[in-house]
Backbone as numpy.savetxt, mean C-alpha at the origin, in Angstrom:
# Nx Ny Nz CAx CAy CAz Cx Cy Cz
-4.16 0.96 5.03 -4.98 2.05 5.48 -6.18 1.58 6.28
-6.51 0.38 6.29 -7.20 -0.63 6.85 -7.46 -0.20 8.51
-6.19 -0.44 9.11 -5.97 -0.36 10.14 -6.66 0.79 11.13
-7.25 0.32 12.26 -8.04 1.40 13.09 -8.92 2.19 12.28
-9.53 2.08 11.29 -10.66 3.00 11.47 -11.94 2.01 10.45
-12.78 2.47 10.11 -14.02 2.15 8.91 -13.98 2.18 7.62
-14.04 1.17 6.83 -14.09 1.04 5.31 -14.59 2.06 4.36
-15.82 2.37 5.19 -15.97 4.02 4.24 -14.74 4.72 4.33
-14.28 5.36 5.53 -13.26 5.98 5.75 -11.93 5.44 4.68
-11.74 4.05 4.33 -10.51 3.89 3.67 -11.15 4.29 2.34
-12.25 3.94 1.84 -13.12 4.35 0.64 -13.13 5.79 0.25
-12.85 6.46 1.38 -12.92 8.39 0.81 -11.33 8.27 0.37
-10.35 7.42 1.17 -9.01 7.71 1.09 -8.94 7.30 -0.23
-9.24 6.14 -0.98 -9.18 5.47 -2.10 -9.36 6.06 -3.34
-10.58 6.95 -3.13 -11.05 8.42 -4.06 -10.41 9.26 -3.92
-9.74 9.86 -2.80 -8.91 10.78 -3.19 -8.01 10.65 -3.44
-7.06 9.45 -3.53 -5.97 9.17 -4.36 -6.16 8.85 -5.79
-7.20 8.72 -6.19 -8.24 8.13 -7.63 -7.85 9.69 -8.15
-8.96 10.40 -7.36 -9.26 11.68 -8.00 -7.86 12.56 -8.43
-6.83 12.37 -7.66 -5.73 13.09 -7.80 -4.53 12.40 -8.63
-5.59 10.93 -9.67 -4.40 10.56 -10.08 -2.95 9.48 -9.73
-3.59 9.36 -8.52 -2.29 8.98 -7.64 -2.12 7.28 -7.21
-3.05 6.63 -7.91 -2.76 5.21 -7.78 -2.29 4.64 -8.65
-0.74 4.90 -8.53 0.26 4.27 -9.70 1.83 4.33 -8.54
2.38 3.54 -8.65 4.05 3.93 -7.56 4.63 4.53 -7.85
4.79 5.21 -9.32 5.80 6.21 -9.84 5.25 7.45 -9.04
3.96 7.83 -9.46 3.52 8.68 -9.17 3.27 8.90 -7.62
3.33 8.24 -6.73 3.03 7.82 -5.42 4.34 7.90 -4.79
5.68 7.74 -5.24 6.70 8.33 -4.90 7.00 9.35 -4.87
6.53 10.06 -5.77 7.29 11.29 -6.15 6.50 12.32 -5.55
4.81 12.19 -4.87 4.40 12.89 -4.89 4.51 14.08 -3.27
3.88 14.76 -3.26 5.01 16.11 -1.92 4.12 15.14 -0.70
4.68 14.68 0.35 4.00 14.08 1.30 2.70 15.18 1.94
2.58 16.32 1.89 1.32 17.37 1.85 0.15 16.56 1.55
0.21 16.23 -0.18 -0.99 15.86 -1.09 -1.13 14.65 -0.26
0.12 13.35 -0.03 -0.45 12.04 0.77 -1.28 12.28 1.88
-1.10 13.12 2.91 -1.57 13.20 3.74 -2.93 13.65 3.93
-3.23 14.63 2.78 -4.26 15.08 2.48 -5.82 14.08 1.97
-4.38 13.18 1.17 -5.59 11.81 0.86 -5.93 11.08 1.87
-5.08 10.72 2.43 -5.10 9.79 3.32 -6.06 10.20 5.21
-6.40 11.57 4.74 -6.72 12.09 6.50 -8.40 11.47 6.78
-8.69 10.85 5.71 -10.03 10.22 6.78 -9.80 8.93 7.45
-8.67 8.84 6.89 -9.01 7.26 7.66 -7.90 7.36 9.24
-7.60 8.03 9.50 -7.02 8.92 10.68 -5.71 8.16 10.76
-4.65 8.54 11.65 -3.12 8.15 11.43 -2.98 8.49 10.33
-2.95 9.67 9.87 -2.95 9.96 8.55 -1.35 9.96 8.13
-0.67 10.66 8.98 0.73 11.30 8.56 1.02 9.79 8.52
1.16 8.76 9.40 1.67 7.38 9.76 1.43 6.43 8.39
0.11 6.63 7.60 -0.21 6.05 6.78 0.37 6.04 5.83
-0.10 7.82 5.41 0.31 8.15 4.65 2.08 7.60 4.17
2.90 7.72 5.22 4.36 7.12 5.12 4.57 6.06 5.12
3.89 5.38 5.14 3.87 3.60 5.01 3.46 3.39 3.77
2.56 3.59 3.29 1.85 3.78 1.90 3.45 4.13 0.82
3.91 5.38 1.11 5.02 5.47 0.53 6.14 4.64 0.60
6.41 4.23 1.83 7.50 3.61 1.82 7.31 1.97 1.54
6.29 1.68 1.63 6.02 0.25 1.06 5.98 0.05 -0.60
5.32 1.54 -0.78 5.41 1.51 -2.87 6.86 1.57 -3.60
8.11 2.20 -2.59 9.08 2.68 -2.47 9.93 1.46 -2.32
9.74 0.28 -1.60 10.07 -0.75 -1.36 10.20 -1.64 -2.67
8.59 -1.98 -3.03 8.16 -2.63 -4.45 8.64 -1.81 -5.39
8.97 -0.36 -5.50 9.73 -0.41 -7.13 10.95 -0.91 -6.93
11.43 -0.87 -6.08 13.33 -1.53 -5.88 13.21 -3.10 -6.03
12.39 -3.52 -5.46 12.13 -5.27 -5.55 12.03 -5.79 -6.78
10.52 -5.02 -7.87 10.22 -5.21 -9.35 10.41 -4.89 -10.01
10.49 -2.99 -9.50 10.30 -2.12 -10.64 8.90 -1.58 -10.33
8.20 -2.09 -9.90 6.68 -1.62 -9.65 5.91 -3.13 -10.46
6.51 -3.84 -11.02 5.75 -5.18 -11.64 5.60 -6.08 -11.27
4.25 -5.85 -9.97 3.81 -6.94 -9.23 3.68 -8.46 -10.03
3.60 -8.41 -11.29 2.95 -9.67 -11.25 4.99 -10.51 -11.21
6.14 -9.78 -11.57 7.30 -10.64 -11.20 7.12 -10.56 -9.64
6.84 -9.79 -8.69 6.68 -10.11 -7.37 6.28 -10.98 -6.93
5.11 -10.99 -7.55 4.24 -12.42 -6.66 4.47 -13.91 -7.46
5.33 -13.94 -8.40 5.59 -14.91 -9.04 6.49 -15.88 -8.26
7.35 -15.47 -6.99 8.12 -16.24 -6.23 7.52 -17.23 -5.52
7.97 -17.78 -4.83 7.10 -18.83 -4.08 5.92 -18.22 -2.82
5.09 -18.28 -2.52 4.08 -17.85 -1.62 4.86 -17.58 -0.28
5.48 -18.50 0.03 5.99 -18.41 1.61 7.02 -17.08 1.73
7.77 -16.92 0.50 8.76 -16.20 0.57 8.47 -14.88 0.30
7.21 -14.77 -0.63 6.63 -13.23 -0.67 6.21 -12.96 0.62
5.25 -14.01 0.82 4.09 -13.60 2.63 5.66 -12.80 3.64
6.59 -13.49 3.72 7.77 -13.01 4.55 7.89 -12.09 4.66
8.09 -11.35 2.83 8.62 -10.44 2.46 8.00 -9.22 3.12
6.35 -9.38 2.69 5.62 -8.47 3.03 5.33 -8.28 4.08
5.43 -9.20 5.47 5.65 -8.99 6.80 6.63 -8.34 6.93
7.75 -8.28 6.50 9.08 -7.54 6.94 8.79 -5.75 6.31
7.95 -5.93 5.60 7.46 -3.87 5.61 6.74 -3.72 6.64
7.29 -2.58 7.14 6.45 -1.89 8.38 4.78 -1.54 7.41
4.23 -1.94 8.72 2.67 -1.20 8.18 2.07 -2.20 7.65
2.46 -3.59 7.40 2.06 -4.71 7.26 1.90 -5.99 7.92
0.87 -6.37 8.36 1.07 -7.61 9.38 0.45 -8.72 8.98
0.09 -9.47 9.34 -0.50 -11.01 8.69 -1.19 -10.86 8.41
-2.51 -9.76 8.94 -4.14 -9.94 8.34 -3.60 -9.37 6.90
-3.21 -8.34 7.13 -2.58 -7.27 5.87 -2.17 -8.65 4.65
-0.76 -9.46 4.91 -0.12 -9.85 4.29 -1.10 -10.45 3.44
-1.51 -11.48 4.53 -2.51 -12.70 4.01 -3.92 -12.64 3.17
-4.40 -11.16 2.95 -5.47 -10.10 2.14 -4.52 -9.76 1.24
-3.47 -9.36 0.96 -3.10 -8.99 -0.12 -2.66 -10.44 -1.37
-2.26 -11.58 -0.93 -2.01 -12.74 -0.80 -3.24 -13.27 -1.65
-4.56 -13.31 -1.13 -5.25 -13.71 -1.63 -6.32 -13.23 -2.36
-6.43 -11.35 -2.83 -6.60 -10.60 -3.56 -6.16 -11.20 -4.68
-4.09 -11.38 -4.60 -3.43 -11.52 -5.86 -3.89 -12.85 -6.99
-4.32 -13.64 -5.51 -4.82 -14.81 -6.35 -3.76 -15.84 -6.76
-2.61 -15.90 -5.82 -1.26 -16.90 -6.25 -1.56 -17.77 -5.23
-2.59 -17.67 -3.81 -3.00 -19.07 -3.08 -3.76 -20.04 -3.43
């Protein structure tokens, strides 16, 4: 959600997925793409986001189950790949999520 706009802006998006409950993948799948979009409209490309957001959480339950920590348990090179090969993710992306997780 990073992408093209201001950190506040991803910060309202962050709360309104908070406020509605919605930062979990079960729940983030299932939910009517309306409400995503709705969270997601400050940080602009909303509809775009919003569907990346899904389809990347959508991705990781088929990979884990939703249980990042067996995800990132593979070797570094082969996750970083992985996560380049989802749309909506690119190296700055990969390589921030990478070292958030704390497996570099």
């Amino acid at each position: 959600m990073t992408q093209q706009t201001t950190w506040p802006n991803v910060e309202l998006a962050i709360g309104n997925l908070r406020r509605r409950r919605l930062l979990n993948m079960h729940k983030l799948t299932n939910t009517p793409m309306k409400a995503l979009y709705d969270c997601t409209y400050p940080t602009g490309f909303y509809r775009q986001k919003a569907k990346r957001l899904r389809d990347i959480t959508r991705t990781l339950l088929k990979k884990c189950d939703g249980n990042l920590s067996i995800y990132f348990k593979r070797p570094l090179e082969e996750v970083r790949l992985d996560l380049l090969a989802m749309n909506g993710i690119g190296k700055e992306t990969a390589d921030s999520i990478l070292l958030y997780d704390g497996t570099c």
